[in-house]
N, CA, C and O of each residue as an XYZ file, in Angstrom:
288
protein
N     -83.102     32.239    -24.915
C     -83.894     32.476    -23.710
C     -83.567     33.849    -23.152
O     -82.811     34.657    -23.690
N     -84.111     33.992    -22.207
C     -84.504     35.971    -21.335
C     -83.198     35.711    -20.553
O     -82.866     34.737    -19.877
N     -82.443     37.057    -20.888
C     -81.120     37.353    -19.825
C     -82.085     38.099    -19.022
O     -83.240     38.377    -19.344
N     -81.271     38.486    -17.574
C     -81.137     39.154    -16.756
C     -81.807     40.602    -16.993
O     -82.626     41.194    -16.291
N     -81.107     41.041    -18.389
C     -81.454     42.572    -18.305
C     -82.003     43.082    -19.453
O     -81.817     44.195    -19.945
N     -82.964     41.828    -19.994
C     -84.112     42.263    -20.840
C     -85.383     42.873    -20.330
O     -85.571     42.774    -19.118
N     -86.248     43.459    -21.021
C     -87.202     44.143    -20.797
C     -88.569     43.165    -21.020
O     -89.695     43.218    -20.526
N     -88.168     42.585    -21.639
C     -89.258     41.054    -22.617
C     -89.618     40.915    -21.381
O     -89.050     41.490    -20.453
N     -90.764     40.005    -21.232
C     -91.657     39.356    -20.557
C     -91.275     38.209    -20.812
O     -91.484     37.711    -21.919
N     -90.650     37.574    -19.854
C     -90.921     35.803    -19.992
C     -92.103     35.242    -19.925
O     -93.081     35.594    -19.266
N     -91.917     33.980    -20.934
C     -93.006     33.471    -21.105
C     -93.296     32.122    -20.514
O     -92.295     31.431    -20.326
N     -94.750     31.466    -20.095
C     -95.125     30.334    -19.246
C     -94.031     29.296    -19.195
O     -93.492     28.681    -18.275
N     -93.841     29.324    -21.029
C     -92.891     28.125    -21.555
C     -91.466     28.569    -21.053
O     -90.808     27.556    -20.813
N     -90.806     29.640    -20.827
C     -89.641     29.503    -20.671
C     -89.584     29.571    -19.799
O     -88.643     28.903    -19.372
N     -90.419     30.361    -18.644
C     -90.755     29.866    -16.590
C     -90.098     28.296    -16.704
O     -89.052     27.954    -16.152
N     -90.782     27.604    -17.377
C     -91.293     26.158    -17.006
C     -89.847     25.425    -17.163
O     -89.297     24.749    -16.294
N     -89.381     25.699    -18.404
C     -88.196     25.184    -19.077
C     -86.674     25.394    -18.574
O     -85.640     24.832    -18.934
N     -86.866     26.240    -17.768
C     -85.648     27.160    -17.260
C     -84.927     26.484    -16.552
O     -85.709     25.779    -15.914
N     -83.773     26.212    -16.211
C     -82.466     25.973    -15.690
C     -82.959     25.607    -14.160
O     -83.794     26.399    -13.722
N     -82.573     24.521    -13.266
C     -82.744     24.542    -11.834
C     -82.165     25.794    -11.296
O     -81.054     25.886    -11.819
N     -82.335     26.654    -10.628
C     -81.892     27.630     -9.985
C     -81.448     28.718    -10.048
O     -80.827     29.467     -9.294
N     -82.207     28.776    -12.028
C     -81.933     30.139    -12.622
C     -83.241     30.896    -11.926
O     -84.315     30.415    -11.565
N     -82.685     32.422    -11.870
C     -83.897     33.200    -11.069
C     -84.686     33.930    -12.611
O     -83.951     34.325    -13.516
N     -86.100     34.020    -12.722
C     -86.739     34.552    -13.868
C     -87.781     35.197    -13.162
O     -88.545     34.514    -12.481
N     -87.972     36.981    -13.269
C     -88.860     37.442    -12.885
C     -89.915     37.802    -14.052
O     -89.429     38.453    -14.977
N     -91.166     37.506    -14.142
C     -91.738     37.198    -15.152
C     -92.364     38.842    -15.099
O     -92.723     39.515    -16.065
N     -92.362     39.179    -13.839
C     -92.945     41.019    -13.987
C     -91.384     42.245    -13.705
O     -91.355     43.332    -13.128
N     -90.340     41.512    -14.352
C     -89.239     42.390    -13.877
C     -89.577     44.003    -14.425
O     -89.072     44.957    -13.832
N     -90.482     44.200    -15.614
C     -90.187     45.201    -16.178
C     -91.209     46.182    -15.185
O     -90.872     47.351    -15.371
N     -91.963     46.124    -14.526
C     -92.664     46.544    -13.695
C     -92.385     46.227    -12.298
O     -93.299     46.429    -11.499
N     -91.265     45.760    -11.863
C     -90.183     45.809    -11.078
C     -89.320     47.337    -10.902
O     -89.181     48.178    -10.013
N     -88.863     47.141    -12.269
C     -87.942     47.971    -12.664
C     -88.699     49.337    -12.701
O     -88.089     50.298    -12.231
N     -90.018     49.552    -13.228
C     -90.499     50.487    -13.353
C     -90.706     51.494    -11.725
O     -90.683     52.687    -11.424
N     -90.896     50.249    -11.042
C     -91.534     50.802     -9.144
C     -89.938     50.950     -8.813
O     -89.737     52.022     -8.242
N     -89.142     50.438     -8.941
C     -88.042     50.877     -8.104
C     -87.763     51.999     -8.946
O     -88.001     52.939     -8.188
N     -87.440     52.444     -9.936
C     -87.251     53.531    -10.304
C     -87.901     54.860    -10.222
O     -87.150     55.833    -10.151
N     -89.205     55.054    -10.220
C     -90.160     55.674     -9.847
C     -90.087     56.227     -8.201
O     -90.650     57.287     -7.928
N     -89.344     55.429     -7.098
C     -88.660     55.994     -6.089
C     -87.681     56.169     -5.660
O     -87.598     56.462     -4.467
N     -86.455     56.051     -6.525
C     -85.588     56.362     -6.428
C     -85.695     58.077     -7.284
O     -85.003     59.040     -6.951
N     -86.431     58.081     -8.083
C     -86.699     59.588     -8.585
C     -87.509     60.559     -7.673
O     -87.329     61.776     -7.636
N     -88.274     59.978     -7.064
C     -89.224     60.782     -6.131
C     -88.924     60.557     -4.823
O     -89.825     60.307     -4.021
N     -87.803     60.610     -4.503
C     -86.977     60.347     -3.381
C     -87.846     59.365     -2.303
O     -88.130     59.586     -1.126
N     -88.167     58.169     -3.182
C     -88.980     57.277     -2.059
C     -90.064     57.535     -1.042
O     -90.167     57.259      0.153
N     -90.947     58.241     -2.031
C     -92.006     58.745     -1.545
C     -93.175     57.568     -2.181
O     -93.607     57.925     -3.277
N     -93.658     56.447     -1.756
C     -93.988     55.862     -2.103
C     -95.597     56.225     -2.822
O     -95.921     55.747     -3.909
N     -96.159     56.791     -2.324
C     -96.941     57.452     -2.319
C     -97.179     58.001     -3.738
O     -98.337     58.064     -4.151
N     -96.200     58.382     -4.469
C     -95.850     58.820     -5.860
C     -96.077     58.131     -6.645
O     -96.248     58.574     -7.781
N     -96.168     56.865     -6.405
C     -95.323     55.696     -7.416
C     -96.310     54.545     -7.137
O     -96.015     53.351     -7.071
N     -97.502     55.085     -6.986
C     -98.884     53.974     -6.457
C     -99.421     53.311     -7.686
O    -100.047     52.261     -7.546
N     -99.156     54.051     -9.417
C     -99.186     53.323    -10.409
C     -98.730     52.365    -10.637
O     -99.174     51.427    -11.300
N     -97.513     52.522     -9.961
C     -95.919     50.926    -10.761
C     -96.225     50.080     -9.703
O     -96.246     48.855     -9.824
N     -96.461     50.672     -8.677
C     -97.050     49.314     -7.702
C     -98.112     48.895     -7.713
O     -98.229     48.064     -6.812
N     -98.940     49.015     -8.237
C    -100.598     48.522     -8.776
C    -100.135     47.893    -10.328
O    -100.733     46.857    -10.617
N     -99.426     48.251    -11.066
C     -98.975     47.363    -12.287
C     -98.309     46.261    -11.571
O     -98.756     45.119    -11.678
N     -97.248     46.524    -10.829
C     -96.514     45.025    -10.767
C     -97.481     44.193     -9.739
O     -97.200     42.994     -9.732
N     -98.414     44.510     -8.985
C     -99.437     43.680     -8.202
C    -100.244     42.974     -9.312
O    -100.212     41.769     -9.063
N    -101.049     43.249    -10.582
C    -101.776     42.801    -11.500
C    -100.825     42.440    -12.549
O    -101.345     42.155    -13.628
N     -99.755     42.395    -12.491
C     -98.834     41.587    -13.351
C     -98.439     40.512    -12.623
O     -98.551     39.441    -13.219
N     -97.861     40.452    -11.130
C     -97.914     39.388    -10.417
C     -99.273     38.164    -10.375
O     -99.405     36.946    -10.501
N     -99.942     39.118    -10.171
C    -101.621     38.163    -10.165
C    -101.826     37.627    -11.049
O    -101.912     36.400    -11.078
N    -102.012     38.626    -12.363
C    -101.797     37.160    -13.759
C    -100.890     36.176    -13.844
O    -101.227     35.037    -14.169
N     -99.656     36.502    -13.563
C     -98.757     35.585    -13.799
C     -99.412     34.669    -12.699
O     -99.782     33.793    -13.481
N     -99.760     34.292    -11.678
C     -99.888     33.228    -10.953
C    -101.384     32.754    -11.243
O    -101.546     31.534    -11.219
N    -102.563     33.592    -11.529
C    -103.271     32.865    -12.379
C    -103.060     32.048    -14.050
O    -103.635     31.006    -14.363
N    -102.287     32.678    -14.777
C    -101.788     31.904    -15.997
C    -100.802     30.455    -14.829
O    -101.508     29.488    -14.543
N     -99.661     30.440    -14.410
C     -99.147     29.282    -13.675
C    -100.442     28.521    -13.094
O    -100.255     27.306    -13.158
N    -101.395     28.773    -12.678
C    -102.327     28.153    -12.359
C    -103.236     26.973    -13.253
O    -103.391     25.752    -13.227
N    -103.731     28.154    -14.059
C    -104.445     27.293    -15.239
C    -103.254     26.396    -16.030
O    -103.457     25.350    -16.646
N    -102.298     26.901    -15.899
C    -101.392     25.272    -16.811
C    -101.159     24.338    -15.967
O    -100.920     23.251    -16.492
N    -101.136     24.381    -14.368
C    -100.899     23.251    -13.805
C    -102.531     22.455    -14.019
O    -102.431     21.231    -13.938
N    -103.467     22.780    -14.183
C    -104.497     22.348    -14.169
C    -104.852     21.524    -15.163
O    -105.690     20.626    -15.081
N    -104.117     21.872    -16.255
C    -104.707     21.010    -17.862
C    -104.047     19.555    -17.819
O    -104.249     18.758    -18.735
């Protein structure tokens, strides 16, 4: 299963399967991408309006995919 400080994308099945109270960010890598992106551009957010529009439409799928499986 996904450590902490992989880059992989977790998947529906291993969300689902995962440990009570293990934390799994399913968009960490676009996490990682926006915090870094202002810590380089001295937190000018403004800069970094790509990595935050990726991790918004990586968030959104992920909760539409969680969606459609609670549904089946």
């Amino acid at each position: 299963m996904k450590d902490g400080n992989s880059s992989e994308r977790v998947t529906l099945k291993q969300f689902e399967n995962k440990m009570p109270g293990k934390y799994m960010n399913p968009c960490e890598k676009e996490s990682k991408q926006s915090l870094k992106c202002l810590s380089d551009n001295d937190y000018k957010h403004e800069m970094c309006k790509q990595f935050f529009d990726q991790y918004r439409d990586c968030k959104k799928l992920w909760l539409e995919e969680r969606k459609k499986a609670n549904f089946k």
